[in-house]
N, C-alpha and C positions, 0 to 999 in steps of 0.2 A: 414185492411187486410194485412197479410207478402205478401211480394212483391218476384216474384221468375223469374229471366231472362233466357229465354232460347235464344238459338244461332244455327242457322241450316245453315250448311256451302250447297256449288253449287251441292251438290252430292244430297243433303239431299233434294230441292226443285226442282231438274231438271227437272220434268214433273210435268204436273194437277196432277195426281195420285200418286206423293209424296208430293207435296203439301198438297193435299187432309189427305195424312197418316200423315203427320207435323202435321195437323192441329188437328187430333185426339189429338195425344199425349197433344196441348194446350188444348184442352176440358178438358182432364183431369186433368191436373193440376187446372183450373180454378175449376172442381166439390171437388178439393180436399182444396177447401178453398181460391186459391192465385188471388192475383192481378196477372195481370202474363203482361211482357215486352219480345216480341220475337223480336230480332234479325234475319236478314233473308240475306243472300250473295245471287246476279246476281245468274239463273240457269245455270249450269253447261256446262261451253264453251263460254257464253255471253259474260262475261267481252274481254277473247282475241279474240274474234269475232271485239269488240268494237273499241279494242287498234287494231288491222288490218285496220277497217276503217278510225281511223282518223291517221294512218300511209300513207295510200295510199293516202289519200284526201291531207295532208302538211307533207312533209319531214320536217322541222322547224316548228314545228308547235308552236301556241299558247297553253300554259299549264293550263290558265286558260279554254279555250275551251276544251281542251281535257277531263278535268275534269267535265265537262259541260252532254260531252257525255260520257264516261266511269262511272258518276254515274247514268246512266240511267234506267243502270242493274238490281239494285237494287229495284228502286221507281219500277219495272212491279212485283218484287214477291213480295215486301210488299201492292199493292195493290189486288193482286192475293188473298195472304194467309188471308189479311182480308173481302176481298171474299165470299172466303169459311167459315170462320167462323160466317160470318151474315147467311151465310146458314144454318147452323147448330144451329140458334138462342143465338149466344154469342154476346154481345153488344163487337164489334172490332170498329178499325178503322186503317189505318195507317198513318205514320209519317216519311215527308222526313225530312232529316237533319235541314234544313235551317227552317222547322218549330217547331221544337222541343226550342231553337235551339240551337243543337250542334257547341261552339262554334271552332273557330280552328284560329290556326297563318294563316298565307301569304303563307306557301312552297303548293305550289300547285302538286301536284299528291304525295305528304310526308307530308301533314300537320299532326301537333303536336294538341293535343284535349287542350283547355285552361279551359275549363267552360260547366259543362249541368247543366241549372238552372232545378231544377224541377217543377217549379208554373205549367207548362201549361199542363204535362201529370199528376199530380195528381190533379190537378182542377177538370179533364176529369174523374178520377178513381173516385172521388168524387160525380160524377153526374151518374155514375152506368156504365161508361166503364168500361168491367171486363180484354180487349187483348189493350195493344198499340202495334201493327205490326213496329218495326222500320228498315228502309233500314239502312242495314250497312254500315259501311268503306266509311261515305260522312259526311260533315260541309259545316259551312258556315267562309268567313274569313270576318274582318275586314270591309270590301270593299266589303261586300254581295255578293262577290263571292260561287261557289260552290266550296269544297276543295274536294277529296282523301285524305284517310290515308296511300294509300300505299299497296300493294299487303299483304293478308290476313287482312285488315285492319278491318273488322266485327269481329272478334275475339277481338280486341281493343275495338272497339264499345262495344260491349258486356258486358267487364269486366268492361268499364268507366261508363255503367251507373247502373251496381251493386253496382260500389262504391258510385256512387252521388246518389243512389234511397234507401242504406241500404238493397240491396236485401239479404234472405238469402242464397240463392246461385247463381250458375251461370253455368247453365248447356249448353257445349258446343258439339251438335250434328254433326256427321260427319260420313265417312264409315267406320272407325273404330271402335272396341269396347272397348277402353281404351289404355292407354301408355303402350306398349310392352319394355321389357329389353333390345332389341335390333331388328331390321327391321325384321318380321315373313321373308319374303322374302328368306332372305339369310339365315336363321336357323332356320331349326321347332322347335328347343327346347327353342325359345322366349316364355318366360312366360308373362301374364298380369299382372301387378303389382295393388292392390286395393286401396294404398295408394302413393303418390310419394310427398316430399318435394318441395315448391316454388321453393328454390334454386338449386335442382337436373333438374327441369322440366328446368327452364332459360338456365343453360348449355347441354341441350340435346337439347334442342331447337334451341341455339344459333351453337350448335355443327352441324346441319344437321338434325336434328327430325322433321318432315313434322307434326308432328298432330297438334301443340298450335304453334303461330307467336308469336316471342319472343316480342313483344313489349308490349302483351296480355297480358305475364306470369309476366311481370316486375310491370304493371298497380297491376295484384293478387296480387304480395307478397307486392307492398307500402301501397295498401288499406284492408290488409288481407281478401281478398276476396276468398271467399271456391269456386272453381272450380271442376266440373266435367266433365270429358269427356265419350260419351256415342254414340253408335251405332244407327244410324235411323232407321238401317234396322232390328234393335232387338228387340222385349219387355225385357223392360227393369221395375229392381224394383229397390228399394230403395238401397241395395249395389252393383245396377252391375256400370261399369265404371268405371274407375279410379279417384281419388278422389284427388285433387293437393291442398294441406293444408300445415299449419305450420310445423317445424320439433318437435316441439312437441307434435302434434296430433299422428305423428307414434314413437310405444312404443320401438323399438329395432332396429337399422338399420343396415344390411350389410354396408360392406367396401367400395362395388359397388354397384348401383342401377341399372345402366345400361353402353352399350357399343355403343356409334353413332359415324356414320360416315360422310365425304363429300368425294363424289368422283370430284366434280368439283375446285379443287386448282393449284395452281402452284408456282413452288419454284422458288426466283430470289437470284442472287450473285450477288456484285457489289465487282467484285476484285482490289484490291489494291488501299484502300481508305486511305486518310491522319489520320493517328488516333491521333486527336486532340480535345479539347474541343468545343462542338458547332457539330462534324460532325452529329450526330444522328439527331441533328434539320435541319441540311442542308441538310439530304435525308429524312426526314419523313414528314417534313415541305410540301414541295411542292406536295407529294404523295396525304397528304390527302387536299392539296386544290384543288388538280386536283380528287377528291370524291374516292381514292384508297382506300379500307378497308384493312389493313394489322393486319395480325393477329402474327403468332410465328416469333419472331426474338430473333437472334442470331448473335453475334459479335467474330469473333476468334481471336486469340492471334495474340498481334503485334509483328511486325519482323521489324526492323529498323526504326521507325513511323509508319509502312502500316499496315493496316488492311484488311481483306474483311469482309463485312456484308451480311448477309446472311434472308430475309422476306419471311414469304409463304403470298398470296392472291388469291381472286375467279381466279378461270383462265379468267372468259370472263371480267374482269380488267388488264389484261397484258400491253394490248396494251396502255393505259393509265398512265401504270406506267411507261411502256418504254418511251413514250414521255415526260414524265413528270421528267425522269430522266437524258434522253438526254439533255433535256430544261437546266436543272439546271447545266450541266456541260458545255453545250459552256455559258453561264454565266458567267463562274469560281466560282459560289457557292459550286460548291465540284468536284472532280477528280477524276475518277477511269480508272484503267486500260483496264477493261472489264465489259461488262452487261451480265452477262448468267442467261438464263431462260429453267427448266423445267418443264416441262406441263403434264407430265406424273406422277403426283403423286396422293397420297391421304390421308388424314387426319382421321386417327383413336383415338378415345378417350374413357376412360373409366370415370367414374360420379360416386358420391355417397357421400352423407355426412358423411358417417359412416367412411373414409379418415381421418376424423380429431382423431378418437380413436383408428385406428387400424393401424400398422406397417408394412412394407413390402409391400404394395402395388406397386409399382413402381417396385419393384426386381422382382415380383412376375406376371408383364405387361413384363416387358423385358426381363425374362426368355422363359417366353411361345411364345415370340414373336422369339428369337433365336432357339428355339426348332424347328420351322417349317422354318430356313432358310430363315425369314423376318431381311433385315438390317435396321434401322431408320437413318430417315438423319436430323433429327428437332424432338430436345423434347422443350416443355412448360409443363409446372405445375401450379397449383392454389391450394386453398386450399382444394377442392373437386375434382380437374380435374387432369386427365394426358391428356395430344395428344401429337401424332408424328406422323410425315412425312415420309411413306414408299410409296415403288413404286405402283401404281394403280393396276398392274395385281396381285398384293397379299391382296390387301383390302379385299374380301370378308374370304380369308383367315385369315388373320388378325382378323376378327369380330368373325370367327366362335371360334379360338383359345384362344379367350379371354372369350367368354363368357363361353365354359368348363372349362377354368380355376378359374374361380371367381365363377362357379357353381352358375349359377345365375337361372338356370331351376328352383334349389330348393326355392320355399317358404320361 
């Protein structure tokens, strides 16, 4: 039998009676021929219910504990959803991680998926199971601990055992009804896209895009694995959702795919630094051992040796990199004049692989963007990406003027 994985995110099982509706939808798939592998996330609220308690219980807590309880979530709706489906006379069962077994490294509440053998759920498909219910975003490590993948980590799940099982696809449920051009929220005239490239999804994703956890999107494009994103709360057929494939599955592509944003960044200066060879490792070095993610940098013209450098990062890492930069200079690992930090910023960017054939893009971001009396204080570029760094009270502005500019409503 083709093997087909479905994924239903906390929105998607939050009550018996969406459970219940999940579980239709697996009937069907199962009357339409498939082996079927459902992925299932904690119902909606459990997991930070979770991570509150064993907050309160250990300020220090032990991580392997914590992951102990925080996948706990999961093993009640994969028991649930196969439940309901013995109900409905489907041969189910479900599968925590550690019996499958997904395996995973040591970083406990971030592990890395290393290995899912498949002997023990196709043995099971073999002997006339038609559902394996699996809890998502949990392993097992090494040292038969229980792991976490990591916030959205069934998304991960999901895509990892399409690729180790050959599914033919990978249908990722949620309250959404596909990847939109940019957040409906802030612009009704977001259109659904029916197709959208690996590499477009990764950077929207990694950009600020709440539907696919980029760690998910990155698993699709190594394992060429056909992803779909799809509404629970929809009947849904065979073309609805957005469909995240190769860039040669879509026959024609705009310049832009879409426009994402992050409102949660912050810009740091670290004035008047020695501009010498080595400096870039003496402030980024220590950044990212003390776990800082830094994203856009910039270096400005030296005046007498001195330079300033200039990194955006999440804002609720500031304070991390302020110590972490402080650190390094009663050291004498590097010098600077002054640390300034703004917090008031935000990160606008525009996607598309169609970037590599078409010209002007960029002229054509930073025209629209002066047009509405937006300044930018931090450009990057990639080969599909612009962002820049403009003030927070103009983001939503920023998004709406870009997406009428790139005319991205049109089809």
């Amino acid at each position: 039998m083709p093997i087909l994985v479905m994924k239903f995110g906390g929105t998607s099982v939050a009550t018996l009676d969406r459970i219940h509706r999940a579980s239709k939808r697996v009937a069907r798939e199962v009357a339409n021929g498939y082996d079927v592998i459902v992925v299932v996330s904690a119902m909606s609220g459990k997991t930070n219910e979770l991570v509150g308690w064993v907050d309160e219980t250990s300020k220090f807590y032990d991580a392997r504990e914590y992951d102990a309880v925080v996948s706990s979530g999961e093993n009640v709706t994969a028991g649930l959803m196969a439940l309901r489906l013995q109900e409905m006379d489907i041969p189910a069962r479900s599968w925590q991680g550690w019996q499958v077994p997904l395996k995973t490294n040591s970083a406990h509440s971030s592990a890395r998926i290393e290995e899912i053998p498949t002997d023990n759920i196709m043995a099971k498909f073999g002997q006339g199971m038609k559902v394996a219910v699996i809890a998502g975003f949990q392993g097992i490590s090494p040292e038969n601990r229980i792991t976490t993948l990591g916030r959205g980590g069934s998304d991960t799940t999901a895509v990892a055992f399409a690729a180790a099982f050959g599914a033919e696809r990978c249908d990722i449920y949620t309250d959404v009804d596909g990847v939109y051009t940019t957040d409906p929220r802030i612009t009704s005239k977001a259109r659904k896209l029916d197709k959208i490239a690996f590499e477009e999804m990764l950077e929207l994703a990694s950009l600020g895009a709440k539907v696919l956890q980029t760690r998910s999107v990155e698993l699709a494009m190594r394992f060429k694995v056909r992803l779909r994103v799809l509404s629970s709360f929809e009947d849904n057929n065979e073309s609805a959702g957005t469909l995240v494939c190769d860039e040669e599955d879509i026959v024609e592509s705009k310049a832009v795919a879409g426009v994402a944003y992050s409102r949660d960044e912050a810009k740091v200066t670290l004035i008047s630094v020695a501009d010498r060879p080595g400096i870039a490792a003496a402030i980024f070095g220590p950044l990212a051992e003390a776990g800082v993610n830094v994203d856009m940098i910039v270096q400005n013209i030296s005046e007498e040796g001195r330079t300033d450098m200039t990194f955006s990062l999440p804002v609720d890492q500031l304070a991390r990199a302020e110590k972490a930069m402080n650190a390094a200079k009663e050291k004498g690992a590097i010098n600077f004049h002054e640390l300034v930090a703004d917090t008031d910023v935000a990160k606008v960017s525009v996607v598309g692989i169609g970037m590599r054939s078409h010209a002007g893009v960029a002229a054509q971001m930073f025209r629209a963007l002066s047009a509405e009396g937006i300044n930018i204080k931090v450009i990057t570029t990639s080969e599909i990406k612009i962002s820049v760094l403009i003030d927070r009270k103009y983001m939503e502005l920023a998004v709406q003027a870009l997406h009428d500019t790139f005319e991205l409503e049109k089809a």
